[in-house]
C-alpha positions as CSV (number, residue, x, y, z in Angstrom):
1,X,81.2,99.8,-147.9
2,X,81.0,97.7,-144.9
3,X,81.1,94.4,-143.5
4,X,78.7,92.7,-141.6
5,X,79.9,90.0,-139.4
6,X,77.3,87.6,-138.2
7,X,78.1,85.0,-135.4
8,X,76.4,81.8,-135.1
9,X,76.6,80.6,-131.9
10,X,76.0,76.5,-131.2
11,X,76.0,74.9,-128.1
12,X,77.4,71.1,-128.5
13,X,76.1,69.0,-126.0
14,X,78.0,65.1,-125.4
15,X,75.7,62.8,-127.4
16,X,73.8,60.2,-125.2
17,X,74.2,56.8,-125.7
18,X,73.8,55.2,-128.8
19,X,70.9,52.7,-129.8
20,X,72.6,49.3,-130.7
21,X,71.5,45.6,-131.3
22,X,73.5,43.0,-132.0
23,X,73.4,39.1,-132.9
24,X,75.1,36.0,-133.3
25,X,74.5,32.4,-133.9
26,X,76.4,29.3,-133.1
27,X,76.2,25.7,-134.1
28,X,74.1,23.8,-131.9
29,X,72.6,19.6,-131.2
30,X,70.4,18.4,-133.5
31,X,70.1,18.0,-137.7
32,X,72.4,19.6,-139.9
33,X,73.3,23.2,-139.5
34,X,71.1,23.7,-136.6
35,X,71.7,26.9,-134.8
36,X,71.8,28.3,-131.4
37,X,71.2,32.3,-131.9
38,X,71.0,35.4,-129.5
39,X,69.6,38.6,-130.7
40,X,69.9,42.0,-127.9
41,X,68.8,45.2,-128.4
42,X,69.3,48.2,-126.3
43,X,70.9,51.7,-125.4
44,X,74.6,52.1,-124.1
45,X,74.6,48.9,-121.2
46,X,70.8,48.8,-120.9
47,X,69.4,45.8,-122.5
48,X,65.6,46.5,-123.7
49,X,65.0,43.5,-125.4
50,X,66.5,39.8,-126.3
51,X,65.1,36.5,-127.8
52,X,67.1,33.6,-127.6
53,X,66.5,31.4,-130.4
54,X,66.6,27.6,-131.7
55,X,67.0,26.7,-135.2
56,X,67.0,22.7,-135.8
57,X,68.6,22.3,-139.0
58,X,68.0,20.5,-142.0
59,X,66.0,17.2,-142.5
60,X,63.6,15.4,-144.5
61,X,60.4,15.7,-143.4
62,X,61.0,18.7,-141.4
63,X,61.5,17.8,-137.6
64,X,58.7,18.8,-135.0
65,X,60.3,21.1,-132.1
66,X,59.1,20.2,-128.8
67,X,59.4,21.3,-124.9
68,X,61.1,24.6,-125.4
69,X,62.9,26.1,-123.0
70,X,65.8,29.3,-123.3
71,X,68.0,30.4,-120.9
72,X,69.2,34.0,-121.4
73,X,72.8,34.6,-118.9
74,X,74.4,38.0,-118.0
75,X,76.4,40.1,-115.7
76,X,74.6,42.8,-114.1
77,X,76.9,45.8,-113.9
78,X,76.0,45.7,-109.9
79,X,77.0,42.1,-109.6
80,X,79.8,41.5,-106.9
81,X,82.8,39.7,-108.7
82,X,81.4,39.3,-111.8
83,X,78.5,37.0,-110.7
84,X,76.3,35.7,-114.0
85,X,72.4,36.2,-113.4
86,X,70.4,33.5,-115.7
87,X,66.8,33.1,-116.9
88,X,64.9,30.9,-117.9
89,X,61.9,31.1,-119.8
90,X,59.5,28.1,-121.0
91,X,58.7,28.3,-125.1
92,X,54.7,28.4,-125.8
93,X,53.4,24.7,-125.3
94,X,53.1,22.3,-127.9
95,X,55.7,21.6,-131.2
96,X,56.5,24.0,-134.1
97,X,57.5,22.8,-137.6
98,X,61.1,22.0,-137.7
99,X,61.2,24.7,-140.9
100,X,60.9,27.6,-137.9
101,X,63.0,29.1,-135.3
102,X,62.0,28.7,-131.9
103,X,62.3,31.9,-130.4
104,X,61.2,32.9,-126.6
105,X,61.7,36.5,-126.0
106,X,62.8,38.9,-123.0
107,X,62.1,42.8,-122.3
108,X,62.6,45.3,-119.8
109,X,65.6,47.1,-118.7
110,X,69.0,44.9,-118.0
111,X,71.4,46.6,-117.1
112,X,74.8,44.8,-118.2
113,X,78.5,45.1,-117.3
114,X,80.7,46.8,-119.9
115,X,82.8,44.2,-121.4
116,X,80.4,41.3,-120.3
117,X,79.1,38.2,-122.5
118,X,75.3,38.0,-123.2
119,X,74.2,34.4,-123.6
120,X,71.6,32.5,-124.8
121,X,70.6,28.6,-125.3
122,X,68.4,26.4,-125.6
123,X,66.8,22.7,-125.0
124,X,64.3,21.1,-126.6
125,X,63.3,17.8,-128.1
126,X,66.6,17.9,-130.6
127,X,69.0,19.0,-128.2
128,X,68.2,16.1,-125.9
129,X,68.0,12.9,-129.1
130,X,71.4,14.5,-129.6
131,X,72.7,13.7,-126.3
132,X,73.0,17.2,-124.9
133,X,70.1,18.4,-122.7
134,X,71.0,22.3,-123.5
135,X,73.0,23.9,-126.7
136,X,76.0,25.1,-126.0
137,X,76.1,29.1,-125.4
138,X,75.7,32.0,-128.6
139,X,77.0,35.0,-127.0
140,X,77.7,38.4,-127.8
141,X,79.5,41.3,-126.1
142,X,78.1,44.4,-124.0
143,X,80.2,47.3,-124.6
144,X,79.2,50.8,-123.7
């Protein structure tokens, strides 16, 4: 009797970076529990897509959300010390029932700095009868 030995040969290759998306809210001007929320999606420091998004909270009847606007902030990973790149980006015209998030999205390739914030706010009609022309900032963080 003999043995047969078999070999199985496999080649590892270094994974590629992974697909990731990440998101976060933070409190934000207008009725109760409104929201300021960024969303990013993307592959190792490349950022595909993001929306930056408005939530107005809670009140009775439900709030019209006027002039829209987001601003979506980063570091580019070229950026000479650490400069922040922002963008601006108008909402569609005209109000949306208070019951809906006001989102205004972004795509194409962004490429972040590892270790950098990604930001995003927003003004509208509640953020300015609460005193405050823009939310304050929901960020997340770029990691490769």
């Amino acid at each position: 009797m003999g043995f047969v030995v078999a070999v199985l040969s496999i080649a590892l290759m270094p994974a590629g970076p992974a697909s990731a998306s990440a998101s976060g809210c933070t409190f934000a001007p207008g009725y109760a529990l409104a929201r300021n929320c960024i969303i990013v999606e993307g592959v190792g420091l490349v950022v595909w897509y993001t929306a930056s998004g408005y939530e107005p909270g809670i009140e009775i009847p439900p709030p019209q959300v006027c002039s829209r606007r987001h601003e979506v902030r980063y570091v580019r990973a070229d950026a000479p010390n650490n400069s922040t790149y922002t963008y601006l980006r108008a909402g569609p015209l005209g109000c949306i029932p208070g019951v809906l998030t006001s989102f205004v999205e972004w795509s194409g390739g962004y490429v972040a700095r590892n270790g950098s914030q990604w930001c995003g706010r927003s003004r509208n009609t509640h953020t300015e009868q609460a005193g405050q022309p823009w939310s304050n900032w929901a960020c997340i963080t770029i990691r490769a």
